[in-house]
DRENBA-181468 format. One record per residue (C-alpha): x negated, y negated, z. Coordinates in nm, 2 decimals, padded with zeros to 4 digits, always signed. Each point is the difference from the previous one (the first is absolute). Example, Ala and Ser with C-alpha at 12.3 -4.5 7.8 and 13.67 -1.06 7.14 Angstrom:
     xx     yy     zz
 -01.23 +00.45 +00.78
 -00.14 -00.34 -00.07
***
This chain:
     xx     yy     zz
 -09.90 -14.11 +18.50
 +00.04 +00.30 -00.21
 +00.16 +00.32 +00.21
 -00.16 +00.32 -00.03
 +00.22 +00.14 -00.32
 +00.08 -00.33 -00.12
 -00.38 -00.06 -00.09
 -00.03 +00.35 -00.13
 +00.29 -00.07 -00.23
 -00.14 -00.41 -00.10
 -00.35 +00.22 -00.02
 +00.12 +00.20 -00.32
 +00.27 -00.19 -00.17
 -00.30 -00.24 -00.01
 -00.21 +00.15 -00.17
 +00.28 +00.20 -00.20
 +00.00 -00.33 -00.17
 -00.34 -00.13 -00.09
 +00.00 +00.20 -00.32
 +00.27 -00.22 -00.11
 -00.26 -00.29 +00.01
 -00.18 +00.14 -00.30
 +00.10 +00.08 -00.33
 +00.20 +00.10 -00.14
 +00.20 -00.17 +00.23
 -00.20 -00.32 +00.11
 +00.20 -00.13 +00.27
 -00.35 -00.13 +00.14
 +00.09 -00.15 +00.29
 +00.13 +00.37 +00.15
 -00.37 +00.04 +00.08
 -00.04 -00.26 +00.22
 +00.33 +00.06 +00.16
 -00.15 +00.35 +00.08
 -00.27 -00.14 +00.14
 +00.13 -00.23 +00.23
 +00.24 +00.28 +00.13
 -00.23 +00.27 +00.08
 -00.27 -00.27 +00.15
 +00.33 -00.10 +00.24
 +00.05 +00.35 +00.07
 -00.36 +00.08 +00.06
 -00.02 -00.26 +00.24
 +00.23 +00.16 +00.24
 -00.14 +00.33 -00.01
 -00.24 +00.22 +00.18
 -00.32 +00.08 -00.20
 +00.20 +00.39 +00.00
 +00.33 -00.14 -00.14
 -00.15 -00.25 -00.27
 -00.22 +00.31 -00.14
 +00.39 +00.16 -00.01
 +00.17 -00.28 -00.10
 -00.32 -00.07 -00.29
 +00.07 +00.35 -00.14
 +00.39 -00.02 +00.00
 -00.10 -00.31 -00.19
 -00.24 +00.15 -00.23
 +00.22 +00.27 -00.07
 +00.33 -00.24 -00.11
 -00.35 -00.18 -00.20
 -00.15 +00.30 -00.19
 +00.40 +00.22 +00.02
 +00.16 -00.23 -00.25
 -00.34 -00.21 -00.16
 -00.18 +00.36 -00.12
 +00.37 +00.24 -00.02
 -00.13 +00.02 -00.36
 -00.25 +00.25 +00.11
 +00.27 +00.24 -00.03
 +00.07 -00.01 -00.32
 -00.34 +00.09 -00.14
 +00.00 +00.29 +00.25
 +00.35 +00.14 -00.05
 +00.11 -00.14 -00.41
 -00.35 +00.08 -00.12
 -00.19 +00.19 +00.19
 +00.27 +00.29 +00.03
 -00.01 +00.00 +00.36
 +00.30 +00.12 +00.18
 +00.25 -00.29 +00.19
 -00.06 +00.13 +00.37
 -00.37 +00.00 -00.03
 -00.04 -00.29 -00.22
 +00.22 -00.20 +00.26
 -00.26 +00.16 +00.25
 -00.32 -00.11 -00.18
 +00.14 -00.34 -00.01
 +00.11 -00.04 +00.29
 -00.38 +00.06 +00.15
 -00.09 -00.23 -00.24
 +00.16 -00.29 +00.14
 -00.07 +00.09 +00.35
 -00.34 +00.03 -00.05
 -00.04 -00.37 -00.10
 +00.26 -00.08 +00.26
 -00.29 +00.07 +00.19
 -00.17 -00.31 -00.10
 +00.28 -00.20 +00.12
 +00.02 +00.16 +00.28
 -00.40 -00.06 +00.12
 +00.08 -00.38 -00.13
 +00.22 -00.05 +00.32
 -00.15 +00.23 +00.22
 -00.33 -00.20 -00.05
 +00.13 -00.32 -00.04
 +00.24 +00.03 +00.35
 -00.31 +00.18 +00.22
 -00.21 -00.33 -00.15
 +00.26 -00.22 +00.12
 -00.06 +00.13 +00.37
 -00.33 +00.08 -00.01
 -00.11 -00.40 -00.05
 +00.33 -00.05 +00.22
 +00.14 -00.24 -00.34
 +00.30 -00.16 +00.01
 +00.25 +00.03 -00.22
 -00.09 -00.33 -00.20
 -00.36 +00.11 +00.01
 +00.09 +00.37 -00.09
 +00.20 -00.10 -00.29
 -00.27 -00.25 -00.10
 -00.28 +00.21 +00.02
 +00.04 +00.34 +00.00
 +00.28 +00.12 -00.15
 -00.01 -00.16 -00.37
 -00.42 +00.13 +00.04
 +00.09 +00.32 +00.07
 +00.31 +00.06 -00.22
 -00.26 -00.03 -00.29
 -00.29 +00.16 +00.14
 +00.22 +00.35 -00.01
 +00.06 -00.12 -00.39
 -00.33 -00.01 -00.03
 -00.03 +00.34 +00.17
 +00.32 +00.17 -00.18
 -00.21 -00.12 -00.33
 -00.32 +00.21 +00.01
 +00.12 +00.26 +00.26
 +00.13 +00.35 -00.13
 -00.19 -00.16 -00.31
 +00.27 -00.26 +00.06
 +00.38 -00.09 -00.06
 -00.02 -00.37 -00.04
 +00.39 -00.01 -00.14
 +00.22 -00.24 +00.17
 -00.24 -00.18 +00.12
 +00.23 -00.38 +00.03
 -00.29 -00.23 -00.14
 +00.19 +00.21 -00.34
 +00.31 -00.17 +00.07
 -00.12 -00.39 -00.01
 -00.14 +00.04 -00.36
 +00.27 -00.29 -00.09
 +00.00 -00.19 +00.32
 -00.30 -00.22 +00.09
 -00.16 +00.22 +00.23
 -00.08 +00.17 -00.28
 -00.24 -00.26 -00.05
 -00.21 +00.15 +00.24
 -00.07 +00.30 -00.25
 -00.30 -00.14 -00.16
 -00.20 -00.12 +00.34
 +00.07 +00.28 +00.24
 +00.22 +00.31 -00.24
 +00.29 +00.14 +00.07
 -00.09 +00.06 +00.39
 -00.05 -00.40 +00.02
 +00.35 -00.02 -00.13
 +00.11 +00.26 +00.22
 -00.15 -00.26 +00.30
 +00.18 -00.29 -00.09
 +00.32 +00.23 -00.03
 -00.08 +00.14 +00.37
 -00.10 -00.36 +00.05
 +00.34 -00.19 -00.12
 +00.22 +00.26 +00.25
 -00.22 -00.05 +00.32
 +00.09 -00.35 -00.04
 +00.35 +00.01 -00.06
 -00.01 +00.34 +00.27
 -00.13 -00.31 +00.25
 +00.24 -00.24 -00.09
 +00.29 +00.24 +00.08
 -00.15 +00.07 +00.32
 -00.03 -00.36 +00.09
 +00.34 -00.10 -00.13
 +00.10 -00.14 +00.31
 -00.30 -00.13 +00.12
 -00.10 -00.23 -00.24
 -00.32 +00.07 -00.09
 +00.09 +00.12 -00.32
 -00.16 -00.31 -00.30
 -00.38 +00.09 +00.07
 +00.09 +00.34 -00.15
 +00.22 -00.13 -00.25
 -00.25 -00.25 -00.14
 -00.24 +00.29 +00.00
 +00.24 +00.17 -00.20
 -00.02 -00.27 -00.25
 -00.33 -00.05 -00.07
 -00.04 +00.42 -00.03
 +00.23 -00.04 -00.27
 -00.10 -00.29 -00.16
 -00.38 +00.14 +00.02
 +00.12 +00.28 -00.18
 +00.13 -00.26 -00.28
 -00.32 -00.19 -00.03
 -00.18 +00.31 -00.01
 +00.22 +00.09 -00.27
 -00.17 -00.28 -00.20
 -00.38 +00.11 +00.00
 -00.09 +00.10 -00.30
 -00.34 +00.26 +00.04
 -00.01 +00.14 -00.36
 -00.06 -00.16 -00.33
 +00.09 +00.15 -00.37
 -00.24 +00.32 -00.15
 +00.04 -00.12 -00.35
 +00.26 +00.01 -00.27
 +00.34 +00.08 +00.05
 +00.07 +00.39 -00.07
 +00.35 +00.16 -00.05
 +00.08 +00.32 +00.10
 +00.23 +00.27 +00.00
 +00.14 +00.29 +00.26
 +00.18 +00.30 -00.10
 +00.26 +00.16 +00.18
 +00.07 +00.33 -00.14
 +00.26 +00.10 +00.24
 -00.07 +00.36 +00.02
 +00.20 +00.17 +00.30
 -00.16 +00.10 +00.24
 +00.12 +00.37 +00.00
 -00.10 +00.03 -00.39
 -00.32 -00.15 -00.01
 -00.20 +00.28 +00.10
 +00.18 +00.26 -00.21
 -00.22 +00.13 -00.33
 +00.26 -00.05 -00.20
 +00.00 -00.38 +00.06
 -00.35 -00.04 -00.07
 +00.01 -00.10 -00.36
 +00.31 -00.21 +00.02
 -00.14 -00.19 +00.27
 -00.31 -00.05 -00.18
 +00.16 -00.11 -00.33
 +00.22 -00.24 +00.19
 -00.34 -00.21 +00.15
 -00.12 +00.03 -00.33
 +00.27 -00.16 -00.20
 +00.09 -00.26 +00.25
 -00.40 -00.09 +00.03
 +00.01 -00.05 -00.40
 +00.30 -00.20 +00.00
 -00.24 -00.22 +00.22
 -00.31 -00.06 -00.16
 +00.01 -00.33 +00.02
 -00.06 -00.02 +00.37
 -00.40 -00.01 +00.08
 +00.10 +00.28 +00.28
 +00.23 +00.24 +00.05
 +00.02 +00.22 +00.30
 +00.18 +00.29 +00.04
 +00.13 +00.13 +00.42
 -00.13 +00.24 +00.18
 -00.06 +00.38 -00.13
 +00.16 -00.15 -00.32
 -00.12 +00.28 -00.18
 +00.09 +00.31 +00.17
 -00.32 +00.15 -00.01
 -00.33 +00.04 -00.02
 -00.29 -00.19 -00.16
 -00.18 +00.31 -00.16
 +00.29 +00.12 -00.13
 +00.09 -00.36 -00.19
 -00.30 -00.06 -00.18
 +00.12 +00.03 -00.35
 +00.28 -00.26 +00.08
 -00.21 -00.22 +00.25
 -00.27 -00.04 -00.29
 +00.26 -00.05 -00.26
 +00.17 -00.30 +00.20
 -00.31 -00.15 +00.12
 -00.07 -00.03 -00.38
 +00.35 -00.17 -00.03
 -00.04 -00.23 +00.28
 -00.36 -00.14 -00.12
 +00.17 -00.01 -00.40
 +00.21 -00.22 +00.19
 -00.19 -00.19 +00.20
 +00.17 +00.11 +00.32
 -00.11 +00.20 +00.31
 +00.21 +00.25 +00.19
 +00.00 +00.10 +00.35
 +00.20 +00.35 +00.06
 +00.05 +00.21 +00.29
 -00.08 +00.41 -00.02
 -00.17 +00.26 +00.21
 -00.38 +00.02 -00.06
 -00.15 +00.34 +00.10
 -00.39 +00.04 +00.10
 -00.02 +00.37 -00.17
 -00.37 +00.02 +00.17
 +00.13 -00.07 +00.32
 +00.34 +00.13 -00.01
 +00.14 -00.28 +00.11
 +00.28 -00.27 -00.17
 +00.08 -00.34 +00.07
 +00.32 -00.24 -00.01
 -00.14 -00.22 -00.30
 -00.01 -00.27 -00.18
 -00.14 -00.06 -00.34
 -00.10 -00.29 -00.27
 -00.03 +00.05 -00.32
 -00.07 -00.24 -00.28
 -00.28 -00.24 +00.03
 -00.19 +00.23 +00.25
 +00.09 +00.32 +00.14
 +00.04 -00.03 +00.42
 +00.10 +00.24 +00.27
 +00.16 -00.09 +00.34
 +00.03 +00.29 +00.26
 +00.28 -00.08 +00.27
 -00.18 +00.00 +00.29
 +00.26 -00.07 +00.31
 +00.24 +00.36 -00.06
 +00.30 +00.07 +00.17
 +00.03 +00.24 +00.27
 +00.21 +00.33 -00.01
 +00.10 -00.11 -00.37
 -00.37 -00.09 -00.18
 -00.19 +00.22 +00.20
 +00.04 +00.22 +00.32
 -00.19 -00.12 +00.35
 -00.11 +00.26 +00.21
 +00.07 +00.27 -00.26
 -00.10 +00.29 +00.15
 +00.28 -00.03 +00.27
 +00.26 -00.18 -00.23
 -00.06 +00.20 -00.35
 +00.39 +00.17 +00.08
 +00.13 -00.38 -00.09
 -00.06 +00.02 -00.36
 +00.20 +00.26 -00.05
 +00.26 -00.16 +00.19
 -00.01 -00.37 -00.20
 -00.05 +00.11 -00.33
 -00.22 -00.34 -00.14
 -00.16 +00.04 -00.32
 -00.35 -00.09 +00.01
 -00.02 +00.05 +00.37
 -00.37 +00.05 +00.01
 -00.18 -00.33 -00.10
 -00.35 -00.10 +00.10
 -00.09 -00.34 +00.08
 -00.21 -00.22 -00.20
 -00.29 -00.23 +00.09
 +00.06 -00.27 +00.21
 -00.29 -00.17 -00.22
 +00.22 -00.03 -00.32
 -00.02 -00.37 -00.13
 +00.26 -00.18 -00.28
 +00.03 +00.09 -00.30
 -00.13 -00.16 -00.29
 +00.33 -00.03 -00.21
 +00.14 -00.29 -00.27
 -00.28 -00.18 +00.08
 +00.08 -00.02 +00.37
 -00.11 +00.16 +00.27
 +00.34 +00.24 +00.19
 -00.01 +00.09 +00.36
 +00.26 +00.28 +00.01
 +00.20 +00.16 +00.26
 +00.21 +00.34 -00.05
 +00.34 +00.03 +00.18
 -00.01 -00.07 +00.37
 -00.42 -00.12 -00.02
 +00.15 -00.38 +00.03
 +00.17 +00.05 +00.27
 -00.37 -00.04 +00.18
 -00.05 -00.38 -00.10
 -00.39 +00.07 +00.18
 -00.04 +00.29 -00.26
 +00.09 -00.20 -00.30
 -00.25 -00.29 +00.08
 -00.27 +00.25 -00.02
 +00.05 -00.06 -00.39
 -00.02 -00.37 +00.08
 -00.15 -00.28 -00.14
 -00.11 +00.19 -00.28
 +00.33 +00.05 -00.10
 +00.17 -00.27 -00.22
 +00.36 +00.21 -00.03
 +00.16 +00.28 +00.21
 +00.19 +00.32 -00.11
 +00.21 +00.22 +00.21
 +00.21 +00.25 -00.15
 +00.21 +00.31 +00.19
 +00.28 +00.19 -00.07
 +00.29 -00.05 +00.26
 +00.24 +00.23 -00.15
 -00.04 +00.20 +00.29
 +00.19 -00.19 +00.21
 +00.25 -00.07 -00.23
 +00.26 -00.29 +00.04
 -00.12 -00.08 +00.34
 -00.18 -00.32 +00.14
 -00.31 +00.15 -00.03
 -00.09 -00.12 -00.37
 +00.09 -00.37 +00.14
 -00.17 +00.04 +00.33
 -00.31 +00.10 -00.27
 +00.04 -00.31 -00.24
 -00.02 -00.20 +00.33
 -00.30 +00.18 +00.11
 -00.17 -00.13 -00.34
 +00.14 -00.31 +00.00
 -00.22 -00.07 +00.33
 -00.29 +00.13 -00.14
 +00.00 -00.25 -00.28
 +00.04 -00.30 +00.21
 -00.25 +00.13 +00.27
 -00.26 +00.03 -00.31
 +00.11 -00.30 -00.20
 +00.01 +00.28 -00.32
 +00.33 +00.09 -00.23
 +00.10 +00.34 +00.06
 +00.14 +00.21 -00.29
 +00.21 +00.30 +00.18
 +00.11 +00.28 -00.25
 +00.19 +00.28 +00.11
 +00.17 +00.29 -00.15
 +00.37 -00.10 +00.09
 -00.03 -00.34 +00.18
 -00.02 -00.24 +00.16
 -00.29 -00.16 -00.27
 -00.09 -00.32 +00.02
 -00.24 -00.25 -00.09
 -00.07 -00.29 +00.23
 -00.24 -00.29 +00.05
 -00.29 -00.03 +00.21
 +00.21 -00.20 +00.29
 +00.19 +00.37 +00.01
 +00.28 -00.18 -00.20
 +00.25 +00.22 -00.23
 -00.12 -00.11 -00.37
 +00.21 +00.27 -00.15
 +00.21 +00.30 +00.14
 +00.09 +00.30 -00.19
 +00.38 +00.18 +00.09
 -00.03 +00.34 +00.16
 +00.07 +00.29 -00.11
 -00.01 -00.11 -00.36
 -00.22 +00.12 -00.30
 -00.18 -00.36 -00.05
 -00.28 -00.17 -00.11
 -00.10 -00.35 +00.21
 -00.22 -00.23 -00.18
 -00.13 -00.35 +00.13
 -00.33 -00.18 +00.01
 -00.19 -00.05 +00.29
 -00.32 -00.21 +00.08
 -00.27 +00.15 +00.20
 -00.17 -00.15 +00.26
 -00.35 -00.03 +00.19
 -00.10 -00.10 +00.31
 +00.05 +00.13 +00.41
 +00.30 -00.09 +00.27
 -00.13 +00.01 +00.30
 +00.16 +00.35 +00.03
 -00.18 +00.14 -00.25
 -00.37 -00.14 +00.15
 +00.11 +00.11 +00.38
 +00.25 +00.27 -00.04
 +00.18 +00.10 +00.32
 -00.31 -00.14 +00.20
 +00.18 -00.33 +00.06
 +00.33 +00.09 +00.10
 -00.20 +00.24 +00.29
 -00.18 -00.23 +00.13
 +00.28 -00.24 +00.06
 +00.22 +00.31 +00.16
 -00.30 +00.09 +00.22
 -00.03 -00.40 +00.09
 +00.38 -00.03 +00.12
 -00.02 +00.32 +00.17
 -00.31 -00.17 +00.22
 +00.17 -00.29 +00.08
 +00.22 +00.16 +00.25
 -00.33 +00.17 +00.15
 -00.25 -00.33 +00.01
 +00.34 -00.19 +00.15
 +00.02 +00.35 +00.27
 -00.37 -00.04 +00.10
***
């Protein structure tokens, strides 16, 4: 069906447009157009040529979904073109990779169990399309950006979120194209309204799904208030921009004292925690004058153990440290730094040298609520957040994605938390340094949106909530079993 350099072609202008299925595009229905193609390519291919085919997809996937990775290399971490090109480039082949071992896998399966193609696309393929998600997620201490569950947070499958995560929507997305995949193979044989109905009912299962209500309300009403200072991203590090940048949080924090929290992005103030004290006292004393609690982001150094953390702080009606504890390779810390120390001269990050905290750290105690918080790309690992979960009646992520500029990574982030609210049933207050902030509901619903790139305040009132999805009790244990249960159905049928 597909000649040799015609399914090479298909292979990456397919997945060259699945990023346009998430935001900030949202042209949803791209990612399971991507699906069905590569599945129909994959079935025509040799285990060897669907592992080739799977990376020239995974490189069209990653080459224009993560591009952005270029800009916080070359624009901010002075890196030069050539070599920030070649860093990149690595980049995206290395999670090519993923895709790559998707079809190899999922094509050697096919023969192995001798599967049909109705059988393969039923069985195997939509199982192991999400079991390399799964992998991609934890792997390399995990990637798991583009994964297309992301892209159904309006549709119905997105329904799914709060049973199985974002890797159970991701299954009904792999799902909904090996059923259409089979109807276009059967076009002309008629055998196509079993798979159509099937179709239906995934779809509407994802509606009814979308009805269940797991979580109940934590009280009174609160409002609340994020601050986006809109430092840039080559200034904020620089001395001189210390006391502006400070004065700025302060004055719009008093201008909102009204608000029972207020919660300023990440490394809001540029520095570190010992070195603040004076001011951190003095507006803690404000705040509790006032009735209000604050939750900033700053650097918090251990001076016994020489080692500093990517922080956040509450101050007001009790004083509360959390310690990021999920960093981000080559730019938070260095891995294998003995061999790879010659890299930080060569990106120059500040801050480059972070330790981890505890993977113990429970919610804070703040505005008479208890916060599960997440710091920059920590909610990107829904299995991570729920760790904080069902003790935690509100959640908080806050980041600075200035350093990737006006790209689609900011929106590909706001989807991110957007997922992780409906998968926990909890609003999700995002504050970040230049956008996109947001506040949104507990079914991952925008309640308010704050412009980018804009000095702004955004204030709205929010009601916490109690209780456990199904998610949040099982985690990712639910969506594995089921992937491990279609993958044996082929092998009870073979024996």
């Amino acid at each position: 069906m597909f000649a040799t350099w015609r399914g090479d072609l298909l292979a990456l202008i397919a997945g060259g447009l699945l990023p346009f299925a998430f935001s900030p595009y949202d042209f949803y229905p791209l990612a399971i157009v991507s699906l069905v193609t590569i599945f129909l390519i994959w079935l025509d291919s040799t285990a060897r040529r669907a592992m080739w085919r799977g990376l020239l997809f995974g490189i069209g996937m990653f080459g224009v979904g993560v591009w952005w990775v270029f800009i916080s290399i070359h624009h901010y971490g002075n890196v030069g073109f050539v070599l920030s090109f070649f860093i990149t480039s690595v980049f995206v082949l290395v999670f090519a990779t993923f895709l790559a071992m998707t079809g190899g896998v999922a094509v050697k399966f096919r023969q192995r169990f001798n599967l049909s193609a109705t059988a393969a696309l039923l069985w195997c393929f939509p199982a192991v399309w999400v079991l390399f998600e799964w992998v991609r997620g934890w792997m390399f201490t995990g990637l798991p950006w583009l994964n297309v569950g992301y892209s159904q947070i309006e549709t119905p499958l997105g329904g799914f979120a709060s049973l199985l995560g974002v890797y159970g929507v991701s299954l009904a997305v792999a799902l909904s194209a090996a059923f259409i995949a089979i109807v276009i193979r059967n076009i002309y044989i008629g055998q196509q309204s079993f798979h159509i109905v099937a179709l239906a009912l995934l779809w509407c299962g994802g509606l009814l799904a979308n009805q269940l209500n797991w979580v109940s309300p934590a009280g009174e009403p609160m409002k609340v208030t994020l601050i986006q200072g809109n430092i840039p991203q080559e200034l904020k590090w620089l001395p001189s921009m210390k006391v502006p940048t400070i004065d700025l949080y302060a004055q719009l924090t008093r201008e909102n004292w009204e608000s029972d929290l207020i919660i300023w992005p990440e490394t809001a103030l540029p520095g570190f925690f010992h070195e603040s004290g004076n001011f951190l006292a003095g507006l803690a004393a404000e705040a509790r004058f006032n009735n209000t609690d604050i939750l900033l982001g700053l650097v918090y150094l251990d001076r016994e153990q020489r080692q500093y953390y990517n922080t956040m702080m509450s101050l007001g009606s009790a004083t509360g440290f959390y310690h990021k504890r999920h960093l981000v390779p080559f730019t938070e810390y260095l891995p294998l730094k003995e061999w790879l120390s010659v890299l930080v001269d060569i990106i120059q990050v500040p801050m480059s040298d972070f330790s981890a905290g505890s993977d113990d750290q429970r919610p804070l105690p703040i505005a008479g609520q208890k916060v599960g918080i997440s710091i920059c790309f920590e909610d990107a690992f829904g299995e991570e957040v729920i760790m904080q979960l069902p003790e935690a009646t509100l959640l908080v992520n806050v980041s600075n994605d200035a350093w990737f500029a006006d790209s689609s990574a900011p929106h590909q982030h706001l989807q991110i938390a957007r997922m992780r609210a409906k998968e926990s049933g909890r609003p999700l207050l995002r504050a970040t340094n230049t956008g996109v902030s947001a506040i949104i509901d507990h079914q991952g619903r925008f309640q308010s949106i704050a412009p980018q790139f804009e000095e702004t305040t955004l204030s709205d009132v929010v009601v916490p909530m109690q209780g456990a999805t199904p998610y949040v009790m099982v985690g990712n244990v639910a969506i594995l079993v089921l992937l491990l249960g279609l993958l044996l159905v082929p092998l009870v049928r073979h024996r």
